[in-house]
N, C-alpha and C positions, 0 to 999 in steps of 0.2 A: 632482752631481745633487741637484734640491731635493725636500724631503721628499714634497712633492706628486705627483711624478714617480716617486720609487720606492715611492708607494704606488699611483700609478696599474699600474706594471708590474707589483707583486706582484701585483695586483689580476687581470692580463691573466694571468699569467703558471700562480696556480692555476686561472682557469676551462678554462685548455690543459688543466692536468692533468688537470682532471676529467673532460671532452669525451674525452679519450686513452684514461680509466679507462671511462668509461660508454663506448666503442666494442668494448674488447676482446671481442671471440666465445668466449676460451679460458675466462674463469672466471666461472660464473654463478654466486648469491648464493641461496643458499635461503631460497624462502617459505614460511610452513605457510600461507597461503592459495594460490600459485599452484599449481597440476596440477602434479603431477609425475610425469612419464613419460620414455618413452624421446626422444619427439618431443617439442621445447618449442614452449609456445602460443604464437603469434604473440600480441602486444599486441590487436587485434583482439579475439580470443578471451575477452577479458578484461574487456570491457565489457559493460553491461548491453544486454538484447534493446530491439529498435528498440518503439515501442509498437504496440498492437494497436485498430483501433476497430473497437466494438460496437454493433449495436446492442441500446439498454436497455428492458430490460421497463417496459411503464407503466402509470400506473395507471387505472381505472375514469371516478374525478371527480380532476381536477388540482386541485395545492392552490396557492392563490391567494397565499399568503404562504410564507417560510421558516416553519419551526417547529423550537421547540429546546425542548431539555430538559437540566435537568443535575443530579448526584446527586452528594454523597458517597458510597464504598465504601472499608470499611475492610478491614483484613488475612482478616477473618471470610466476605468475596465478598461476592455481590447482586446489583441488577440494576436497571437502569434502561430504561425505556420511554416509546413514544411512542404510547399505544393509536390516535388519529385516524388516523396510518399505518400502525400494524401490524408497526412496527417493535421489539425486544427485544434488550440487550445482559445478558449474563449474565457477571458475573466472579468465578471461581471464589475459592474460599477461596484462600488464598496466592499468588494473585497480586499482589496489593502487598501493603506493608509497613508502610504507614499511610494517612490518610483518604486521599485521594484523590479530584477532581474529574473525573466522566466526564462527556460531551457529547454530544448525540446534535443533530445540526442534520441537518433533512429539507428541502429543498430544492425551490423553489416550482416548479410547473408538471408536466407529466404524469410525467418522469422517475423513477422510483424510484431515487436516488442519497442515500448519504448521507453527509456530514462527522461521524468520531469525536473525539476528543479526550480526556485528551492525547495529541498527537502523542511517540508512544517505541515500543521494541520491548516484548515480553511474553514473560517465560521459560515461562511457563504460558500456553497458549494459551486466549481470551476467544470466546464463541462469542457468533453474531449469527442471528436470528432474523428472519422477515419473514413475515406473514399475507400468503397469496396470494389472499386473496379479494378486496384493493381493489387486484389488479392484472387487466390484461387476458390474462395467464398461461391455457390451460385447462389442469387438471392433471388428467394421462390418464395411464396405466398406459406406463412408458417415459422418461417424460415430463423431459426433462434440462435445466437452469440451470449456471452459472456465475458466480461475485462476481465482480468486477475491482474491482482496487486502482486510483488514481489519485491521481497528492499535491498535488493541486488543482483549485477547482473549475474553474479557465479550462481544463481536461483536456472538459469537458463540453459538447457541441452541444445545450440545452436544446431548440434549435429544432428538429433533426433526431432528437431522441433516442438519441443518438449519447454516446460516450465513449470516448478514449483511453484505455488502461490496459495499467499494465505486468507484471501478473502477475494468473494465473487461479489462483481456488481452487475446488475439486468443492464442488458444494453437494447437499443429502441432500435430495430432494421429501420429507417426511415423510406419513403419512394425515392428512386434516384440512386440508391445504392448507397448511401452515408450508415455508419454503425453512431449512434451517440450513446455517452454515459455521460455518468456526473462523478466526480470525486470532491471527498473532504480533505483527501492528502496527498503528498505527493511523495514518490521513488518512481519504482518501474511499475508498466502497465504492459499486459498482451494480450492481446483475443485471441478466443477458442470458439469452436461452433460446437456447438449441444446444451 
């Protein structure tokens, strides 16, 4: 047999094995991520939730252009803003570990969406702020919002006011009119009222 041939077989020969190994029902492999209970989670189970679309709160006067901002913050926290939207990123001390480039990009037209950066997770949760007075929000006693995460803009219906998003965070109506959340990561962020 030529070398080609029993490398071909071997070749055939572990992917049996594996396919044999990955079938058996008797011996499951412990994860310290998957569930573990008496009942094992279908693969299903284990995936992320399908997305959610919102509609997003917007503003008063649409902004005609994107607008960005960007800042150093070092180990000490800080904060950078975007006062024409209303928008405010505050990062606690020890959150990072040296300077650090934050981004604040507002996004043209009525939508209040915004892109963070950098794109990474945060052991110390970053809180985000948002003046509701240049949005169409009324803020009444009750009166309940929502952030949605989204990990791009093409997530966003500029035209319908609309956003897919794949996870909700409780946002706090403060007095004064301020929405605040906290996030662990960052991409894009929008508020929705309900």
């Amino acid at each position: 047999m030529s070398t080609f041939r029993r490398t071909i077989f071997s070749a055939v020969a572990l992917v049996a094995a594996g396919l044999v190994a990955a079938c058996n029902t008797q011996d499951r492999a412990y994860s310290p991520t998957a569930p573990q209970s008496s009942v094992e989670a279908s693969s299903l189970d284990l995936l992320p939730p399908p997305p959610i679309t919102l509609p997003g709160l917007t503003r008063v006067t649409p902004l005609t252009t994107d607008l960005v901002v960007s800042k150093y913050i070092g180990a000490a926290g800080g904060s950078v803003e975007l006062p024409a939207v209303g928008v405010k990123l505050v990062v606690p001390a020890g959150a990072v570990n040296e300077s650090t480039l934050f981004t604040i990009k507002a996004y043209k037209g009525s939508l209040i969406a915004y892109d963070f950066s950098p794109s990474r997770h945060w052991s110390t949760p970053l809180t985000i702020s948002q003046d509701l007075g240049v949005s169409t929000f009324k803020v009444t006693p009750g009166a309940q919002l929502k952030a949605g995460y989204f990990p791009s803009e093409s997530w966003l219906d500029f035209l319908n006011n609309t956003g897919r998003v794949l996870e909700l965070r409780p946002v706090q109506v403060q007095p004064g009119g301020k929405a605040v959340f906290n996030v662990d990561h960052f991409s894009g962020y929008m508020l929705a009222a309900g």
